[in-house]
SEPA-920904 format. One record per residue (C-alpha): x, y, z; residue in one letter. Coordinates in steps of 0.05 Angstrom, whole numbers, padded with zeros to 5 digits, always signed. Layout:
N
XYZa...
***
This chain:
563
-00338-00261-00114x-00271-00227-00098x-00217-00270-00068x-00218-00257+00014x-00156-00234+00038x-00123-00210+00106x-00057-00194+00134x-00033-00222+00199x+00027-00177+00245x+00049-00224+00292x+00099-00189+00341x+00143-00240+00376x+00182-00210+00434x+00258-00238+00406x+00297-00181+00361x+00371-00202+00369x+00380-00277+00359x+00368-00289+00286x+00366-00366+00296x+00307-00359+00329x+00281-00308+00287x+00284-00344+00228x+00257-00415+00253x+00187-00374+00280x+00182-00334+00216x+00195-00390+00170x+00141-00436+00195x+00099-00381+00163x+00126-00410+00098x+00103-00465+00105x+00021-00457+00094x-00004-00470+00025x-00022-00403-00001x+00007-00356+00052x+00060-00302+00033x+00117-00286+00082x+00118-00206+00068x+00160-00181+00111x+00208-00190+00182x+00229-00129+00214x+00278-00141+00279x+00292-00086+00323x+00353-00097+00377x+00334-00037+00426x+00265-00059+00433x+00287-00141+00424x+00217-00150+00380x+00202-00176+00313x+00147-00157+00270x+00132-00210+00218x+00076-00194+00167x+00037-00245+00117x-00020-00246+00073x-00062-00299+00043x-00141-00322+00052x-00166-00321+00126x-00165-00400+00142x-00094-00408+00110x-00071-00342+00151x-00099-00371+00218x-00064-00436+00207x+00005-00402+00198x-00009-00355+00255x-00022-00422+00302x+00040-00450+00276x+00074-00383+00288x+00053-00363+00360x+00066-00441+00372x+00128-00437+00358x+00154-00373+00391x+00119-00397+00455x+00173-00459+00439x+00231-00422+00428x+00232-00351+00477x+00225-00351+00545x+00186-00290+00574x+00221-00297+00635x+00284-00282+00616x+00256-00226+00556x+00283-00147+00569x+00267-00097+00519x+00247-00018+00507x+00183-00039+00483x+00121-00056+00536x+00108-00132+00522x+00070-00189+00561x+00084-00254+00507x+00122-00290+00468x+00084-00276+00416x+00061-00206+00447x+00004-00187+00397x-00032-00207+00334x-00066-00173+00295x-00111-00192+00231x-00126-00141+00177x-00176-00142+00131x-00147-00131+00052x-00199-00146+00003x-00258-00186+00005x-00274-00182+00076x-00303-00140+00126x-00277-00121+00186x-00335-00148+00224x-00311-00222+00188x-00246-00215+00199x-00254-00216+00270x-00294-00282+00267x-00227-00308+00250x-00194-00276+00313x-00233-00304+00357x-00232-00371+00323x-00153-00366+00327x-00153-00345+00393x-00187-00406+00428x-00146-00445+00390x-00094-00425+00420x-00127-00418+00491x-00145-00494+00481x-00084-00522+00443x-00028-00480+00465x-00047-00466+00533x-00038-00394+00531x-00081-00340+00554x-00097-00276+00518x-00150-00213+00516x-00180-00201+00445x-00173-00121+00432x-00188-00072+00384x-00254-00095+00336x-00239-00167+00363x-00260-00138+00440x-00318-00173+00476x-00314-00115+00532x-00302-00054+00517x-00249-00039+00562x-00212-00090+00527x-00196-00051+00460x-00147-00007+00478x-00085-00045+00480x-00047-00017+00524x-00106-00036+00579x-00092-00103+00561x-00021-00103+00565x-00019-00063+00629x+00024-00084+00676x+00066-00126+00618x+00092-00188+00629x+00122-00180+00704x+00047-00160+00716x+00015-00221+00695x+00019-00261+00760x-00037-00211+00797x-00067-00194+00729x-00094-00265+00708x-00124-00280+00764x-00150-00213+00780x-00226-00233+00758x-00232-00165+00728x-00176-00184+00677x-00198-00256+00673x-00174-00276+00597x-00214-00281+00538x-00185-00352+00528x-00124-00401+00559x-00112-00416+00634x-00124-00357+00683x-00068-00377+00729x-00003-00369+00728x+00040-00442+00720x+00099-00463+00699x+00084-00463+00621x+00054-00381+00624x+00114-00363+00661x+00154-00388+00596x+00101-00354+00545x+00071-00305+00578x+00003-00275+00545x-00019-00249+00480x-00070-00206+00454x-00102-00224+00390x-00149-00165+00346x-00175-00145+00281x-00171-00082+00269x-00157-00035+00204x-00087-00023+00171x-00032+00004+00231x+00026+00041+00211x+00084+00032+00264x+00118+00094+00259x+00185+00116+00287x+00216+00189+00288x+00285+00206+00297x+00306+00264+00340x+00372+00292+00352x+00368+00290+00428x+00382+00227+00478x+00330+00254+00529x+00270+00202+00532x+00226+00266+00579x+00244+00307+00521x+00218+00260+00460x+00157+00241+00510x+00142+00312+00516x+00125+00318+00434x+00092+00258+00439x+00052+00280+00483x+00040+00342+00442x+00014+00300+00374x-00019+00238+00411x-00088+00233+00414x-00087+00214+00488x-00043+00283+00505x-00027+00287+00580x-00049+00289+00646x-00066+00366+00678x-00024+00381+00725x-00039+00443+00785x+00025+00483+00762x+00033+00459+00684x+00082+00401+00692x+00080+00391+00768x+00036+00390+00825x-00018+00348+00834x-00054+00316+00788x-00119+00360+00769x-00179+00316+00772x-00251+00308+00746x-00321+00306+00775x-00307+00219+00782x-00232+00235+00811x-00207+00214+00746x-00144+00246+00715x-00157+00312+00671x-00121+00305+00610x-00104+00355+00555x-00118+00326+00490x-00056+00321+00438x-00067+00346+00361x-00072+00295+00321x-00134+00241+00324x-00119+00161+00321x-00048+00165+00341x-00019+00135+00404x+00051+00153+00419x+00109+00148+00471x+00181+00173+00468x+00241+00119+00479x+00319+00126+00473x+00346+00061+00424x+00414+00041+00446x+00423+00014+00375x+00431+00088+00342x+00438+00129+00403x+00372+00180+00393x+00309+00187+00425x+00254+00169+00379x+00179+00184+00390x+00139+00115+00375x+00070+00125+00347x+00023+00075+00322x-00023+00102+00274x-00085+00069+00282x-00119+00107+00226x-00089+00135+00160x-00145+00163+00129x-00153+00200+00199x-00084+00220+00207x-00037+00203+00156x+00040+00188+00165x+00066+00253+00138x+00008+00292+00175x+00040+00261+00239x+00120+00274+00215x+00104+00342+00199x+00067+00365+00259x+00120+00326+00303x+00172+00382+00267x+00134+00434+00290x+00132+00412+00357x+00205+00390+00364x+00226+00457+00331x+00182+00494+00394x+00219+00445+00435x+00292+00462+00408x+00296+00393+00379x+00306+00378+00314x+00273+00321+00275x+00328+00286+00233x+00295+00225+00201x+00235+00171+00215x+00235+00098+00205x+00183+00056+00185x+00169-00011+00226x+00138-00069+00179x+00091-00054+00114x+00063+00014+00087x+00008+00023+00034x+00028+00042-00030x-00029+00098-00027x+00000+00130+00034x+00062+00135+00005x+00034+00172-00061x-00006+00215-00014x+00062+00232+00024x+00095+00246-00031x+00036+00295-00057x+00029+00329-00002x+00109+00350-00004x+00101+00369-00073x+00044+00418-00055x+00088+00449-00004x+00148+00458-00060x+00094+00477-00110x+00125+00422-00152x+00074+00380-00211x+00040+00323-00176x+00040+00290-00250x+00101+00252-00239x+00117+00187-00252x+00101+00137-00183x+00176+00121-00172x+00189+00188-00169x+00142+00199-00121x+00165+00145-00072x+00241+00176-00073x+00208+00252-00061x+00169+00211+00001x+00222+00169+00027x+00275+00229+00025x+00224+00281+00052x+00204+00237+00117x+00274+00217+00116x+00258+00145+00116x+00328+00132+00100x+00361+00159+00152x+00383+00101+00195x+00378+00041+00154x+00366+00044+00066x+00298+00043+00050x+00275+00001-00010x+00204-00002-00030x+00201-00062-00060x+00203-00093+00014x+00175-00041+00043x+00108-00024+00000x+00053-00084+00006x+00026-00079-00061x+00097-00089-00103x+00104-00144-00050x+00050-00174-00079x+00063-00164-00149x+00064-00228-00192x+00131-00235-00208x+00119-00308-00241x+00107-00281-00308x+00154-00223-00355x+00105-00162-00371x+00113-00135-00435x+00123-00068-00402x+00175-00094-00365x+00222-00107-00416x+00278-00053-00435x+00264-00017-00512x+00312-00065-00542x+00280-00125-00516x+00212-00104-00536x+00225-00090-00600x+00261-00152-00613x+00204-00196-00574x+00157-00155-00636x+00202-00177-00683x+00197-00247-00673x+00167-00316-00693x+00108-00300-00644x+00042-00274-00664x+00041-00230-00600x+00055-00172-00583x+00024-00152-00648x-00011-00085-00675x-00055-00073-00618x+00000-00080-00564x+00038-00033-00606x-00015+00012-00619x-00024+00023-00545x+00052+00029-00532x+00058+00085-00583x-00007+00119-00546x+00029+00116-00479x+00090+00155-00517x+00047+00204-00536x+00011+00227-00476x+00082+00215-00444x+00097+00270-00483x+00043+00314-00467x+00053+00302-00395x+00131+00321-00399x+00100+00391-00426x+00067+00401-00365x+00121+00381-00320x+00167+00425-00348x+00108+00483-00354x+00096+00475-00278x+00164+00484-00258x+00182+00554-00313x+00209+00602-00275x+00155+00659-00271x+00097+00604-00277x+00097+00600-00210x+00022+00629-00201x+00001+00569-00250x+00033+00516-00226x-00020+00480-00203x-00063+00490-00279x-00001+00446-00308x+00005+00394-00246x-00072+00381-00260x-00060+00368-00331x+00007+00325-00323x-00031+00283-00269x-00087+00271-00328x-00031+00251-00370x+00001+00203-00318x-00069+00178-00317x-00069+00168-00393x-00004+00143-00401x-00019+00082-00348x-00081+00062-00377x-00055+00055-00446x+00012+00014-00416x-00040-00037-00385x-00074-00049-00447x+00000-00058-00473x-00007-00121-00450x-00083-00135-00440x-00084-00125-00526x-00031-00196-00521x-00074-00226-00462x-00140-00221-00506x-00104-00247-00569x-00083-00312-00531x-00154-00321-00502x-00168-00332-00574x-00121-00389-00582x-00140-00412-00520x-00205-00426-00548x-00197-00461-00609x-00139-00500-00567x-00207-00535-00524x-00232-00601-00542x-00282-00615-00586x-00298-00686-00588x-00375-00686-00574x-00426-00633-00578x-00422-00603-00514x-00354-00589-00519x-00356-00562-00589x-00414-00512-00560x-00374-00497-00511x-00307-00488-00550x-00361-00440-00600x-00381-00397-00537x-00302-00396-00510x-00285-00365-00583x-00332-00318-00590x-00324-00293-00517x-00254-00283-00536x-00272-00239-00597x-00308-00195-00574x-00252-00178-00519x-00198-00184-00567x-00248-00129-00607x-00262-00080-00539x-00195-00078-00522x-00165-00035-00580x-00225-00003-00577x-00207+00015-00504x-00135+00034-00539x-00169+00087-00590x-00219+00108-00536x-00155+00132-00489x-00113+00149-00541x-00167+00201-00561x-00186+00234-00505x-00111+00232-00482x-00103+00290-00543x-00133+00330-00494x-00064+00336-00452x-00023+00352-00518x-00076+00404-00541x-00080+00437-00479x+00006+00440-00474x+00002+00468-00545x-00042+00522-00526x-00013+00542-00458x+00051+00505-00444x+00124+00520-00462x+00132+00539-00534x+00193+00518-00545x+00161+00446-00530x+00111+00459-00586x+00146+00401-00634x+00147+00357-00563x+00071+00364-00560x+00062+00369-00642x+00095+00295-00639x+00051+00274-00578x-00010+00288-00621x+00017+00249-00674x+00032+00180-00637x-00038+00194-00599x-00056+00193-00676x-00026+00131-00691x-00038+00098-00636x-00119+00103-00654x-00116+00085-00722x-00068+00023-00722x-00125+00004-00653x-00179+00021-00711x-00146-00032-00754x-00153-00090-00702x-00223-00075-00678x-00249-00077-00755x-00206-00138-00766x-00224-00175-00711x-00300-00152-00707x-00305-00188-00771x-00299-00251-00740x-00354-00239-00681x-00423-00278-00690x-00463-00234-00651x-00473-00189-00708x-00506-00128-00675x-00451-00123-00621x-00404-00122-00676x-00432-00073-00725x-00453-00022-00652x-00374-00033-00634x-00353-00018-00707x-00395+00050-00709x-00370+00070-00641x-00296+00059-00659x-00303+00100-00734x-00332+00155-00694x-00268+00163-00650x-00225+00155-00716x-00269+00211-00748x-00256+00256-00686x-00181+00237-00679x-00162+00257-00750x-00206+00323-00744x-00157+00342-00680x-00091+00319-00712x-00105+00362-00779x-00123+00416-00738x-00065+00416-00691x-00022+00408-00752x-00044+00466-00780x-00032+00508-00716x+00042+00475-00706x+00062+00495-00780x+00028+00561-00767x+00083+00577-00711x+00143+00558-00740x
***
């Protein structure tokens, strides 16, 4: 079963005194298998988002702990800000990762939120997929009337909470409310304008959000035009599952237009930036940067980036941190504060940073980890390294094919093929190190105990286990490296020509990179039990070396033919 994880976004209403900051963050820190991610202060808006990830009881624990200790530390009734707020801690949210559904995820929302009805004393509304009405997942109906509204509000039976007191005394005063969901992944996302005007930036966002704005008798003014029920007319905004309002922050003097994207795979971040240009440049505004508020997906980052290479006609087959600068610079997510991605982007957050990859050292230190005492990284780890060269290789063909002046009416034929490359070229630098990770579940093996017989059985299964994966990895290494030819032979054929030797040598590692993998399947296959799995491995593997020699004599042939 796959390990359950969710995120919690806690947003405590405190964004200028770091003290304080720090002590209700930190508290985080302190639940066993919980990772602090990320804390994002904002001055204008005096809020904090915090993010952290771990397995659902562990993040419920440190969420108590959290919204206990902001309601000990900020008082609500002394709390100004640009943002609408009613608490101390003013909203959290859980977020399913992996492992869980959303449906589960808000089992542990509600189970969080009467805890802290019943421990804390605090009253709150569950929202979003957490709701038990439905008039009680939008937010913003929740948070009406903010925290100077919460006096009528609580004990308006309508708006009786979902859990905590529904009066107003002496300890709500100090914490005000909160409102507790689950809901799916929410970008906060901030765009800069070159204006100060607050009507001006609410007038675009008005124009994107899903919500739009109300109808009015002469366009702007007048009354209020009104529907069958007397309710509001609205005219619906562009862009599905956003929310937006426009604010002016003191802190960089610009209006900025404040959307929560509730929805990525409805509307992405760079669908949102982009239209927002188009509507600012109606306006006579001018869009001069965004900023990003907590944690992004590295997906919608790579899909950013993408979709501003389409518009340039550039290759999408370049390499991922390449991608992230064309992203950051072309949403301009650098344009108040530097950007880095390593904080920013949740999956190289949680990257294991415990333990060295061997793709993570430089050339130099590679080759002089090979070189050593240790049996690892041997041939097969090598093998694969030379096979990611190759197709490297290739791919560089294709970049440079797609972006030939006069190509332009193929540029996408090349981007297809360098993004096959890409594809290549990161398999084969996983089993880099997957080849050493096999060989040491080996000598894991005959490292177990084997002082009775069920131990020595088991020791027997634990060796031969190891074997055989030890024996399908370089197999997976000649399997890639083959079909990864593919890239170099179609370069050869339709790329640059003066990259023909580029290619010819692409072939060539792709080459070598199969054979020396041939080497450690036969050698290790040898030592597999299981016979028939061996000998049907064996067969499969000579096969690919039969093919991969055909393509490299032929290829040779064409090369020497052309020069």
């Amino acid at each position: 079963m796959n390990r359950q994880l969710i995120e919690c976004v806690p947003n405590i209403s405190e964004g200028r005194d770091t003290t304080k900051i720090k002590a209700i963050s930190s508290v985080v820190e302190t639940v066993e298998g919980v990772k602090l991610l990320d804390v994002d202060p904002g001055k204008a808006t005096n809020r904090t988002v915090i993010t952290f990830v771990g397995e659902p009881e562990n993040v419920i624990e440190a969420a108590f702990l959290l919204i206990k200790k902001a309601a000990e530390l900020i008082d609500m009734s002394k709390h100004t800000g640009e943002h609408p707020r009613f608490g101390a801690t003013d909203v959290c949210p859980l977020v399913p990762i992996s492992g869980i559904t959303l449906e589960e995820t808000a089992v542990f929302a509600h189970k969080l939120g009467e805890r802290v009805g019943k421990e804390l004393g605090i009253p709150g509304y569950f929202y979003e997929n957490a709701a038990k009405q439905e008039k009680r997942k939008n937010l913003a109906s929740c948070r009406a009337g903010e925290y100077e509204g919460l006096k009528e509000k609580l004990v308006n039976p309508d708006w009786k909470p979902d859990f905590g007191p529904a009066e107003f005394n002496a300890t709500v005063a100090k914490t005000g409310a909160i409102a507790i969901s689950a809901r799916d992944f929410l970008i906060a996302y901030n765009i800069n304008l070159n204006t100060t005007s607050i009507r001006r930036a609410n007038a675009i966002a008005f124009d994107i959000r899903e919500a739009g704005r109300v109808k009015y008798e002469n366009g702007i003014t007048g009354k209020k035009v009104l529907d069958a029920n007397g309710q509001p007319v609205r005219i619906p905004g562009k862009l599905k599952a956003v929310k937006g309002m426009g604010w002016f922050i003191e802190e960089y003097g610009i209006a900025q237009i404040s959307y929560n994207l509730t929805n990525i795979n409805i509307t992405s971040m760079h669908v949102a930036f982009d239209e927002t240009v188009k509507s600012a440049t109606k306006r006579g505004l001018r869009v001069i940067g965004s900023e990003l508020i907590g944690l992004i997906p590295l997906k919608a980052m790579l899909d950013a980036a993408d979709y501003f290479l389409k518009k340039q006609e550039r290759s999408l087959g370049i390499s991922e941190e390449e991608k992230i600068k064309i992203a950051v610079k072309s949403l301009g997510l650098d344009d108040l504060k530097p950007f880095n991605p390593k904080e920013k982007i949740i999956e190289y957050l949680l990257e294991d940073t415990t333990s060295k990859k061997l793709i993570d050292l430089t050339v130099k230190d590679f080759a002089e980890e090979t070189a050593g005492e240790s049996m690892a990284p041997g041939g097969g780890s090598i093998s694969a390294y030379v096979g990611a060269l190759g197709v490297s290789l290739g791919t560089m063909v294709a970049n440079l094919s797609a972006h030939k002046a006069g190509w332009d009416a193929k540029w996408e034929f090349y981007s297809d093929w360098a993004v096959k490359g890409q594809a290549y070229k990161n398999k084969l630098l996983f089993l880099v190190d997957e080849d050493t990770n096999a060989f040491n579940k080996i000598i894991e093996g005959f490292r177990m105990p084997k002082s009775n017989a069920e131990e020595i059985e088991a020791r027997k299964e634990a060796i031969e286990n190891a074997t055989k994966y030890a024996t399908e990895i370089p197999y997976q290494v000649m399997e890639t490296a083959y079909n990864s030819m593919e890239v170099m032979q179609a370069m050869i054929a339709e790329g640059l020509q003066t990259s023909l030797s580029d290619a010819g040598v692409g072939i060539l590692c792709a080459r070598t990179a199969v054979i020396g993998a041939y080497f450690n399947v036969r050698i290790n296959a040898k030592d597999i039990k299981d016979r028939m799995y061996a000998e049907e491995i064996l067969n499969k593997a000579k096969t690919v070396y039969t093919k991969t020699i055909k393509i490299e004599k032929e290829v040779m042939s064409y090369i020497d033919s052309k020069m």
